[in-house]
FINU-178180 format. One record per residue: x, y, z of N, C-alpha, C, O, CB in turn. Coordinates in steps of 0.2 Angstrom, whole numbers, padded with zeros to 4 digits, always signed. Glycine has a CB too. Example, Ala and Ser with C-alpha at 12.3 -4.5 7.8 and 13.67 -1.06 7.14 Angstrom:
FINU-178180
+0066-0028+0039+0062-0022+0039+0066-0016+0039+0071-0017+0042+0057-0022+0045 +0064-0011+0035+0068-0005+0036+0064+0000+0039+0067+0006+0040+0070-0003+0029 
This chain:
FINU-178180
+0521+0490+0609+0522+0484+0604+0516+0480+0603+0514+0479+0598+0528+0480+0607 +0513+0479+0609+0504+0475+0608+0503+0479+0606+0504+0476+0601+0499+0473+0612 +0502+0484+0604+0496+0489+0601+0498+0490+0595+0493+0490+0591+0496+0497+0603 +0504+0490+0590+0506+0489+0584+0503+0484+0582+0500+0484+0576+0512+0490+0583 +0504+0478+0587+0503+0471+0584+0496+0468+0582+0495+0464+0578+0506+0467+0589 +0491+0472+0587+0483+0473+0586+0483+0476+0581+0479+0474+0577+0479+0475+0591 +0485+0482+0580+0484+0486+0575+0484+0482+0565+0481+0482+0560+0488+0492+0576 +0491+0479+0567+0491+0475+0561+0488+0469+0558+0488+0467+0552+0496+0474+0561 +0486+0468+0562+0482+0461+0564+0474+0463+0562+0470+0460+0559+0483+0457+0574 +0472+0469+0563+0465+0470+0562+0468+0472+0553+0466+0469+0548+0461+0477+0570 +0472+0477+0552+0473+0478+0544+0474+0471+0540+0473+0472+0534+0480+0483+0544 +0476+0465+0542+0477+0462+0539+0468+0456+0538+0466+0454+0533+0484+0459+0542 +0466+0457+0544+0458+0456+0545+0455+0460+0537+0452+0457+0532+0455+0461+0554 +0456+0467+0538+0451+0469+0534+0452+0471+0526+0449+0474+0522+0448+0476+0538 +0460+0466+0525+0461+0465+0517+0457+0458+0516+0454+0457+0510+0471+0465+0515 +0458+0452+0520+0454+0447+0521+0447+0446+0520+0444+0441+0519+0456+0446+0525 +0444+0452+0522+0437+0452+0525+0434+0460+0515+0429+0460+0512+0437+0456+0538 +0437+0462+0515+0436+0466+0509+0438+0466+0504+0438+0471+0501+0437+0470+0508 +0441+0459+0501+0445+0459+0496+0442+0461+0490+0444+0465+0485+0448+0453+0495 +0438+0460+0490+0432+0464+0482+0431+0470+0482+0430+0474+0477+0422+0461+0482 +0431+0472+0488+0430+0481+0489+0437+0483+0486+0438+0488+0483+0429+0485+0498 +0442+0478+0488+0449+0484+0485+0451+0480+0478+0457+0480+0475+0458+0485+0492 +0448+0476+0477+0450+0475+0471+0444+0477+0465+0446+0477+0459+0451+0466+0470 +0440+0479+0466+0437+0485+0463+0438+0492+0462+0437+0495+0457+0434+0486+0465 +0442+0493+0467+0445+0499+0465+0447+0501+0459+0446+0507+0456+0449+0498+0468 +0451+0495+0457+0456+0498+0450+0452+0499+0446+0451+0504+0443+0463+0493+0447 +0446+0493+0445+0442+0496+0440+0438+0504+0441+0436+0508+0436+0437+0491+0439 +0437+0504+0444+0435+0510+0448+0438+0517+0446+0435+0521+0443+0436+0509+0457 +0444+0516+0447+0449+0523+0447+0456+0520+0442+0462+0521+0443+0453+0525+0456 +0453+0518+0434+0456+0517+0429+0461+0521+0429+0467+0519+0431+0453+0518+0424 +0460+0526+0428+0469+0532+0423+0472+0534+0431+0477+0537+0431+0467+0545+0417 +0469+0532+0438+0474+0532+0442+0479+0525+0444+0485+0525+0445+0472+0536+0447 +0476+0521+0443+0481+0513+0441+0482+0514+0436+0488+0515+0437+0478+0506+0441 +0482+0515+0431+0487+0515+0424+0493+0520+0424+0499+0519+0424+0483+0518+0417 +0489+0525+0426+0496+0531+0430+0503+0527+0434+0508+0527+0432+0490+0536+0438 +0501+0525+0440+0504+0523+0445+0508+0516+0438+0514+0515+0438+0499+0522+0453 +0506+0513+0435+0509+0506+0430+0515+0510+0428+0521+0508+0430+0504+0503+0422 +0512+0516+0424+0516+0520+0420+0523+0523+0426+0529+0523+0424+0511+0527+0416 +0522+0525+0431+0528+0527+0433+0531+0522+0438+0535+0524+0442+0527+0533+0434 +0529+0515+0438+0533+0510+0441+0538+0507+0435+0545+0508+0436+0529+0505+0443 +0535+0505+0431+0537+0503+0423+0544+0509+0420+0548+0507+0417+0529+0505+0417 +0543+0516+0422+0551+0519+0424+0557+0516+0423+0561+0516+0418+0552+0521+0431 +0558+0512+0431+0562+0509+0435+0562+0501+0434+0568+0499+0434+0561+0511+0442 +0557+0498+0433+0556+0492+0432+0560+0488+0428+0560+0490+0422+0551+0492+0429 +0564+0483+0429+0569+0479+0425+0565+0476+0419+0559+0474+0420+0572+0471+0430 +0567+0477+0412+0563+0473+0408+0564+0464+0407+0561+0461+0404+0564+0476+0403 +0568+0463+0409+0571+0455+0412+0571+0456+0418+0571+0461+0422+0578+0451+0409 +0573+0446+0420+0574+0445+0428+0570+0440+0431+0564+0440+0428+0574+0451+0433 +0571+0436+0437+0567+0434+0442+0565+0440+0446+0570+0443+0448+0569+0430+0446 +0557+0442+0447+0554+0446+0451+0549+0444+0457+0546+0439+0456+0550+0450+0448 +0549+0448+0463+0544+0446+0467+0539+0453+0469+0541+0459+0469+0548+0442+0474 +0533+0450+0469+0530+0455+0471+0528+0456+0481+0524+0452+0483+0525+0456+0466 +0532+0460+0484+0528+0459+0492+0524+0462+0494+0525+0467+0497+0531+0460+0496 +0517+0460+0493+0511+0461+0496+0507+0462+0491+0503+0467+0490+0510+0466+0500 +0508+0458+0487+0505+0456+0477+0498+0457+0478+0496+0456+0473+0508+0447+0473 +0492+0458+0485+0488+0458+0484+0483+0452+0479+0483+0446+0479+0489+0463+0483 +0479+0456+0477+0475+0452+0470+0480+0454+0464+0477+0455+0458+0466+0457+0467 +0485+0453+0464+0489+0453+0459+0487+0458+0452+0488+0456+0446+0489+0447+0458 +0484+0464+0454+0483+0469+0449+0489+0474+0444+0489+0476+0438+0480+0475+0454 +0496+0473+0449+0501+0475+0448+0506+0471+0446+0511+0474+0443+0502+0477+0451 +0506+0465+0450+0511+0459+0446+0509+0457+0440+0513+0456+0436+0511+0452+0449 +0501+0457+0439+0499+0454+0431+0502+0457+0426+0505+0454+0422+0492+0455+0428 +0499+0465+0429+0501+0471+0423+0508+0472+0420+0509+0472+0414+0500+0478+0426 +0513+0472+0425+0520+0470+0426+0522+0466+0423+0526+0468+0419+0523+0468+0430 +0521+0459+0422+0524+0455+0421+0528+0453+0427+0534+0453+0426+0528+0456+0417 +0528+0451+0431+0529+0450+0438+0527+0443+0440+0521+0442+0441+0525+0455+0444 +0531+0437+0440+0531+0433+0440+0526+0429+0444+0521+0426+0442+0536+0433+0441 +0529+0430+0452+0529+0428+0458+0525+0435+0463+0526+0441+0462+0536+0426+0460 +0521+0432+0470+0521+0438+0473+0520+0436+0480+0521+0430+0479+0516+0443+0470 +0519+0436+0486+0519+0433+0492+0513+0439+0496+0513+0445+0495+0527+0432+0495 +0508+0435+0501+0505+0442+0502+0501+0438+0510+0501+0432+0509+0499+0446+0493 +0499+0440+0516+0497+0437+0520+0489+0434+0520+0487+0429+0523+0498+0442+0523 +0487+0439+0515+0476+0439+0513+0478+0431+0510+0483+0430+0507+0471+0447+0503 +0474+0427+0513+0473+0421+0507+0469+0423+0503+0471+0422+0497+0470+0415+0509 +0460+0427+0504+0458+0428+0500+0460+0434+0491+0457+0435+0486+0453+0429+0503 +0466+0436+0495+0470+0442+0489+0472+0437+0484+0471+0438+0477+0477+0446+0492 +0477+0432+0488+0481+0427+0484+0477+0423+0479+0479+0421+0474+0484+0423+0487 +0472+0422+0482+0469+0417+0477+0466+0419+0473+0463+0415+0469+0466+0414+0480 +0465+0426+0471+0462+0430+0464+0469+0430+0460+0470+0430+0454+0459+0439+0466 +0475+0432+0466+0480+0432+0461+0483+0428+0457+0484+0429+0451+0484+0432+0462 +0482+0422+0463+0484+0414+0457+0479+0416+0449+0481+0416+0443+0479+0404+0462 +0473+0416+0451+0470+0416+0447+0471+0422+0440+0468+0421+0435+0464+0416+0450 +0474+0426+0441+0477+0429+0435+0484+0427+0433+0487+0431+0430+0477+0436+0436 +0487+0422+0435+0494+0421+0433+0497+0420+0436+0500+0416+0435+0496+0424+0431 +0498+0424+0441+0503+0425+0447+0505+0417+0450+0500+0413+0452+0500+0432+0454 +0513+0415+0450+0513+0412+0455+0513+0414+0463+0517+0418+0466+0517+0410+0454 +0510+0411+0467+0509+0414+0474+0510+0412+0480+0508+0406+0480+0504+0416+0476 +0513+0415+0486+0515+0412+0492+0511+0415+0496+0509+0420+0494+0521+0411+0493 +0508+0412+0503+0507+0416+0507+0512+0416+0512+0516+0411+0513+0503+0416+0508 +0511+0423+0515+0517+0424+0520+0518+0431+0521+0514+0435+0520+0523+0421+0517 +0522+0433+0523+0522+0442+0527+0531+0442+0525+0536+0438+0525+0519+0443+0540 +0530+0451+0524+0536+0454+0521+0541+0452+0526+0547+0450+0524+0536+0462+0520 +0540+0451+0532+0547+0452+0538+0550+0444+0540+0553+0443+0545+0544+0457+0546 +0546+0440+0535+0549+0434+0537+0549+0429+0526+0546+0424+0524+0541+0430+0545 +0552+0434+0522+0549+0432+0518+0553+0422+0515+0560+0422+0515+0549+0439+0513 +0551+0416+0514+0554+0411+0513+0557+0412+0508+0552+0412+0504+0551+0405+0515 +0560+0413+0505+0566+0413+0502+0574+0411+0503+0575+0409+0508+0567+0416+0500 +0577+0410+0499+0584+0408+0500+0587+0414+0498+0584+0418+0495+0586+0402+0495 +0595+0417+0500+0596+0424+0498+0599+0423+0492+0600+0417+0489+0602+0428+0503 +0600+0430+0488+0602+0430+0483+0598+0427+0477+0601+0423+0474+0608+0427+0484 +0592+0427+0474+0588+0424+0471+0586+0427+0467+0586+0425+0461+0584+0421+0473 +0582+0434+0469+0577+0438+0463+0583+0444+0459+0588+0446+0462+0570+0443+0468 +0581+0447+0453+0584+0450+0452+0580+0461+0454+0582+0467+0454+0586+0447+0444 +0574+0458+0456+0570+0463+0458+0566+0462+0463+0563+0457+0462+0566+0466+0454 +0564+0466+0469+0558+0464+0472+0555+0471+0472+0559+0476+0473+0558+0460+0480 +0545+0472+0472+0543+0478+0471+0537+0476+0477+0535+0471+0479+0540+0480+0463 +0537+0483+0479+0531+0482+0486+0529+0490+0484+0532+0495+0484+0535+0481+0498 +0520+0489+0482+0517+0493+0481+0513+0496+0486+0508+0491+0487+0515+0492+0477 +0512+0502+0490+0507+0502+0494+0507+0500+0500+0505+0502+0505+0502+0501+0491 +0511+0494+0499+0511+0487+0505+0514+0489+0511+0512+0488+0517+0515+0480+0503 +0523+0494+0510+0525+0496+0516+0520+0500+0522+0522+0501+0528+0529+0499+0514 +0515+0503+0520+0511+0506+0527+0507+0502+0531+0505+0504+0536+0507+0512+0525 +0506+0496+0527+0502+0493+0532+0505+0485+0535+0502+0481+0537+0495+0492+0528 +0513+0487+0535+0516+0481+0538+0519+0482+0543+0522+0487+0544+0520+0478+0534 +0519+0477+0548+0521+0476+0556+0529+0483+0558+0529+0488+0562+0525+0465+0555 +0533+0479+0552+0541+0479+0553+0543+0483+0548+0545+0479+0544+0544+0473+0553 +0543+0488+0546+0543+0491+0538+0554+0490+0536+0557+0490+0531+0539+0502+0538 +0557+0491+0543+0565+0489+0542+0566+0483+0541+0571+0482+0538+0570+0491+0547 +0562+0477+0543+0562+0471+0545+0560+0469+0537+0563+0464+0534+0557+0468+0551 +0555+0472+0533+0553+0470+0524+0559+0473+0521+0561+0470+0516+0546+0474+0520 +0562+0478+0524+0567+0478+0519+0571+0476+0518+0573+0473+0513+0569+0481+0519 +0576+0476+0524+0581+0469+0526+0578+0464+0523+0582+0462+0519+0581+0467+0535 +0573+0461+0522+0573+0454+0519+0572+0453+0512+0571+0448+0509+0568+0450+0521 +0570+0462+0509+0568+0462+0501+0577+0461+0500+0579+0457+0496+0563+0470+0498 +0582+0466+0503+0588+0466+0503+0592+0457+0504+0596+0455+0499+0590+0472+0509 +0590+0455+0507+0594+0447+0508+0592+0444+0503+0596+0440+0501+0592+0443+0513 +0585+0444+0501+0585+0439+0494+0586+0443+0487+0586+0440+0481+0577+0437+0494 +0588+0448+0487+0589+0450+0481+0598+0448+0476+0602+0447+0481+0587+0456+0483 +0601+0448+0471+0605+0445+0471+0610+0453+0470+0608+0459+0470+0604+0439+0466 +0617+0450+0469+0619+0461+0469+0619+0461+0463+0620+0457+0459+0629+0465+0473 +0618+0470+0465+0615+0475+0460+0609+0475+0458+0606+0477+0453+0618+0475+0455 +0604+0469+0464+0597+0468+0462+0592+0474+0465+0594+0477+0469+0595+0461+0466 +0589+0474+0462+0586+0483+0464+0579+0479+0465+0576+0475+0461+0586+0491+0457 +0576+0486+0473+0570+0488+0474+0565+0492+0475+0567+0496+0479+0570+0486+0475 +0558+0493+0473+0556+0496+0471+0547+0497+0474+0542+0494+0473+0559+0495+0466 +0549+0503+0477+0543+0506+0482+0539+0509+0476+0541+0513+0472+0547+0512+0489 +0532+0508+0477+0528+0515+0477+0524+0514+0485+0522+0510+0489+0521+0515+0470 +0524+0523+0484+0519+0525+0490+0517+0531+0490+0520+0536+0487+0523+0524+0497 +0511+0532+0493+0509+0538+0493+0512+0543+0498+0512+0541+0503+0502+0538+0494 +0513+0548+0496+0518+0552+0500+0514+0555+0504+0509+0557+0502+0523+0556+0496 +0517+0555+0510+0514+0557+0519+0513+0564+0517+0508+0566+0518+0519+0556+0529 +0517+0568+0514+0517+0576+0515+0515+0579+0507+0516+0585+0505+0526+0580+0516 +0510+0574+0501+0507+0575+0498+0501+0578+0498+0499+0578+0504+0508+0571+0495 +0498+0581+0495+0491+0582+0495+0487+0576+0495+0483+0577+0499+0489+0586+0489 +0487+0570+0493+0486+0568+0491+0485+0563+0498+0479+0561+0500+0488+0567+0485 +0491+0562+0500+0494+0556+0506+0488+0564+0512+0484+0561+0515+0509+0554+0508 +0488+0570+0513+0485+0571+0516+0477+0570+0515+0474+0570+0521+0486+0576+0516 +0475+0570+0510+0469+0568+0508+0468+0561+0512+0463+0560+0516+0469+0568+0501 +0473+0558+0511+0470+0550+0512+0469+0548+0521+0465+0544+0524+0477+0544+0508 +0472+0553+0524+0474+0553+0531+0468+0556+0535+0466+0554+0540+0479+0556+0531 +0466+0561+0529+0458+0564+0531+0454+0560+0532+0450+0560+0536+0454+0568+0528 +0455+0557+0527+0448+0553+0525+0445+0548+0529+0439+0547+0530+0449+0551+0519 +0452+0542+0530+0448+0536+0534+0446+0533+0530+0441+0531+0533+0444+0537+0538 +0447+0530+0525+0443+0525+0521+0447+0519+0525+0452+0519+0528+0445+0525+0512 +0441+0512+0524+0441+0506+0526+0449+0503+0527+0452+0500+0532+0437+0502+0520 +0453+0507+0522+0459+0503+0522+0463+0509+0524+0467+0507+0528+0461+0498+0515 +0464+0514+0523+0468+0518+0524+0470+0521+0532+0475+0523+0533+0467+0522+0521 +0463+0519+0537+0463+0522+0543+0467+0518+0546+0469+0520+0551+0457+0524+0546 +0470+0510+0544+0474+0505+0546+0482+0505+0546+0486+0501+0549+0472+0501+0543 +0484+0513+0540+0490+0513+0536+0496+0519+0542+0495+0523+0546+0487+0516+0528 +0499+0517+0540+0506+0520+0544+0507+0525+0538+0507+0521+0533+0515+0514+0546 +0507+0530+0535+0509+0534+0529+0519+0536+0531+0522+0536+0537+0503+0544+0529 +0520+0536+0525+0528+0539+0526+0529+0544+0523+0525+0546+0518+0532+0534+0523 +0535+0548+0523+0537+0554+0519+0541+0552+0514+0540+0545+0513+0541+0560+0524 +0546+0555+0509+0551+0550+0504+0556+0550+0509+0557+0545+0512+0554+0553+0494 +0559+0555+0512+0563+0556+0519+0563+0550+0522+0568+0547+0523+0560+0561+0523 +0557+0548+0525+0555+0542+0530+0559+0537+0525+0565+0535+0526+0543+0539+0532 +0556+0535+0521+0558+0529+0516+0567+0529+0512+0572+0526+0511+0551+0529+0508 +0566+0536+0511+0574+0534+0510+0579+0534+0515+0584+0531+0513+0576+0539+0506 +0579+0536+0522+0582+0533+0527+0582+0527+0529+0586+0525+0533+0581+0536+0530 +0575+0522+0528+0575+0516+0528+0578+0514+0525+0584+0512+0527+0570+0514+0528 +0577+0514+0517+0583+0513+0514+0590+0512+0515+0593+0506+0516+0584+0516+0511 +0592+0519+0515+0599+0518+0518+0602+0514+0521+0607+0510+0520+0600+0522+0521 +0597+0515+0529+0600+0511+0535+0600+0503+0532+0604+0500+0535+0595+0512+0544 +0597+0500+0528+0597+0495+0527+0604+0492+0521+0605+0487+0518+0591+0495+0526 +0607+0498+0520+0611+0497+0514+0609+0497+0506+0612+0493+0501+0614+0491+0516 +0603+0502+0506+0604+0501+0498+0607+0508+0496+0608+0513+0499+0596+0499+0493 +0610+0507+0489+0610+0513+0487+0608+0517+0481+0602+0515+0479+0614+0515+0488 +0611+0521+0477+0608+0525+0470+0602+0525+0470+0600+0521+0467+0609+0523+0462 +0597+0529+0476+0590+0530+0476+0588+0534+0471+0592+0538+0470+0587+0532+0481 +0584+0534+0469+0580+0534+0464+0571+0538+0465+0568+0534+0468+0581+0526+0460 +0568+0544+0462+0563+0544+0462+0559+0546+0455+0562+0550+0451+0562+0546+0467 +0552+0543+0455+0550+0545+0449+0541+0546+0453+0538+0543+0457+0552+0538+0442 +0538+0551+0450+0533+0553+0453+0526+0553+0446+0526+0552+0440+0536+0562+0457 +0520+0553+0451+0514+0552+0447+0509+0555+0451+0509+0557+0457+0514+0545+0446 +0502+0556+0448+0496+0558+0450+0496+0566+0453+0496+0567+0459+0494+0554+0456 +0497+0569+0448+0497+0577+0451+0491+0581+0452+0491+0587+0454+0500+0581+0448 +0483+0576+0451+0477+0576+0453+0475+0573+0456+0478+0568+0456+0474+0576+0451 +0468+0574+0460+0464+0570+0464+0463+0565+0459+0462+0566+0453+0458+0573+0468 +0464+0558+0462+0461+0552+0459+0453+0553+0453+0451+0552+0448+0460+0546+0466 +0451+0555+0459+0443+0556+0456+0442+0561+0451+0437+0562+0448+0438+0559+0462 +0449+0565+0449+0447+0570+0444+0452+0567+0437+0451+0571+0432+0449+0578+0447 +0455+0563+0437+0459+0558+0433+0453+0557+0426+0448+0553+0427+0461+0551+0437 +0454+0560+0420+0452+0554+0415+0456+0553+0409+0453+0551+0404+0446+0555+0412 +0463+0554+0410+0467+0552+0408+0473+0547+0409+0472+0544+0414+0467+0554+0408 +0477+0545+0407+0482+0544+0410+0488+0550+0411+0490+0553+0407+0484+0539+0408 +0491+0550+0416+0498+0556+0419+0505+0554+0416+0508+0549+0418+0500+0557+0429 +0508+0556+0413+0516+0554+0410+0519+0558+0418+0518+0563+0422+0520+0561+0401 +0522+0551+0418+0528+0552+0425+0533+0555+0424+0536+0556+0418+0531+0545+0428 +0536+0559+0431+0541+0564+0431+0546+0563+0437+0543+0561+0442+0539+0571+0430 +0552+0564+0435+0557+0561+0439+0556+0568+0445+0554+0574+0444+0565+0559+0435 +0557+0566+0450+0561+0568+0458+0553+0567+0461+0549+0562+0459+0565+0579+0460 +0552+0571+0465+0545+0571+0471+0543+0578+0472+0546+0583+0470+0546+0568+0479 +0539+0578+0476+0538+0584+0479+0531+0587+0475+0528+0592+0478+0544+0588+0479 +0528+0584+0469+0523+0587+0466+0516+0582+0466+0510+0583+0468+0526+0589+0459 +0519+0575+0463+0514+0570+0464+0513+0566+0471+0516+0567+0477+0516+0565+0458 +0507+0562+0469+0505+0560+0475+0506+0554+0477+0504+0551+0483+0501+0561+0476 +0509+0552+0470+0513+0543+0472+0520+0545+0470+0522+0549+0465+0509+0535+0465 +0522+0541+0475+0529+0541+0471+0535+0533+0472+0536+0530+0477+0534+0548+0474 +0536+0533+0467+0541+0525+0466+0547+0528+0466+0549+0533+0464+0540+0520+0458 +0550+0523+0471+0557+0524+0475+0561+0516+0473+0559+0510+0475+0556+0526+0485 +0566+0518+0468+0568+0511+0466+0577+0513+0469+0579+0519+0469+0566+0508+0456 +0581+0506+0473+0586+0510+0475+0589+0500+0472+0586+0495+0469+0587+0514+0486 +0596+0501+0474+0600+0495+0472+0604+0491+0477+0608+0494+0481+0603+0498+0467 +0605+0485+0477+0609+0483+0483+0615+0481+0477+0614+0479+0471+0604+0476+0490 +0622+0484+0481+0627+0483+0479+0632+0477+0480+0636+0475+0476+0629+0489+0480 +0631+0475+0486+0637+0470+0489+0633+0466+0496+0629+0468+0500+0644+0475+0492 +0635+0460+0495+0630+0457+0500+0636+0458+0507+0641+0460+0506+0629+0448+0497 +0633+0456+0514+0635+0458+0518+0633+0456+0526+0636+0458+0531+0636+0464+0516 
């Protein structure tokens, strides 16, 4: 358990200590952020109260329309503010809210590098109101792509827990949501992108994939 707890603590260090390196990125790797927009935007409520968890520099709440977002980096948040976003700081497994409030919460990317990944759910699930749905992207552990990234070791990825849709949709479950849902994207390396990709429903081809499920009944 100390060893998870160092491990997260140093990932949370090096979003703090690199925020310009990964908020460059997106400019960096245009049609694969537009990509990944396009197939969150799928599933995406077009009305509602939204939260984003682990809203980062708010690259993804801006784009969205995403209201709100809560995220641990101060230095993340405070680019976020700066595009719009209202912002809290704070960590998924303890998020301050009151239950029943949002009609969506979205966590991009964010589940691999958090403490408690059943503990964010449970709490994306408690604050949400019923029939409030939420909604994962993540790079998939058994993608080319989630292989790629695993090889690689970049600054922020050698910090990350990867999941399979398997892993995540049983998280799901055990937490009580249901009508999971997937919609897939990036069926090329990032670096060979100079387009944008029309998203396609199920998995197993692309290398992101958004997992939007629904909570039915509070409990």
């Amino acid at each position: 358990m100390m060893a998870g707890g160092m491990k997260f603590k140093s990932a949370m260090n090096i979003f703090d200590r690199y925020y310009k390196k990964y908020d460059s990125w997106y400019d960096n790797n245009k049609f694969t952020y537009l990509s990944e927009l396009e197939a969150i935007r799928e599933v995406l409520p077009k009305q509602g109260k939204g939260l984003e968890v682990g809203v980062g520099t708010g690259r993804f709440a801006q784009a969205l329309g995403i209201a709100m977002g809560i995220d641990p980096s101060k230095n993340m948040i405070d680019i976020a503010a700066e595009r719009g976003v209202t912002v809290r700081w704070g960590f998924g497994e303890d998020l301050p809210f009151f239950e029943d409030v949002f009609d969506y919460v979205v966590i991009i990317i964010s589940l691999c590098f958090v403490q408690n990944p059943q503990k964010v759910l449970n709490e994306a699930r408690r604050i949400l109101k019923k029939n409030g749905k939420i909604i994962l992207g993540i790079v998939d552990k058994d993608s080319f792509l989630g292989k790629f990234y695993q090889r690689k070791k970049s600054v922020f990825y050698k910090k990350a827990v990867f999941f399979s849709i398997k892993d995540v949709s049983e998280l799901l479950k055990n937490v009580g949501f249901k009508k999971i849902v997937y919609h897939q994207t990036l069926f090329n390396h990032p670096n060979r992108l100079n387009s944008i990709e029309k998203p396609q429903k199920g998995f197993g081809k692309g290398g992101f994939v958004v997992i939007s499920a629904q909570k039915f009944s509070n409990r």
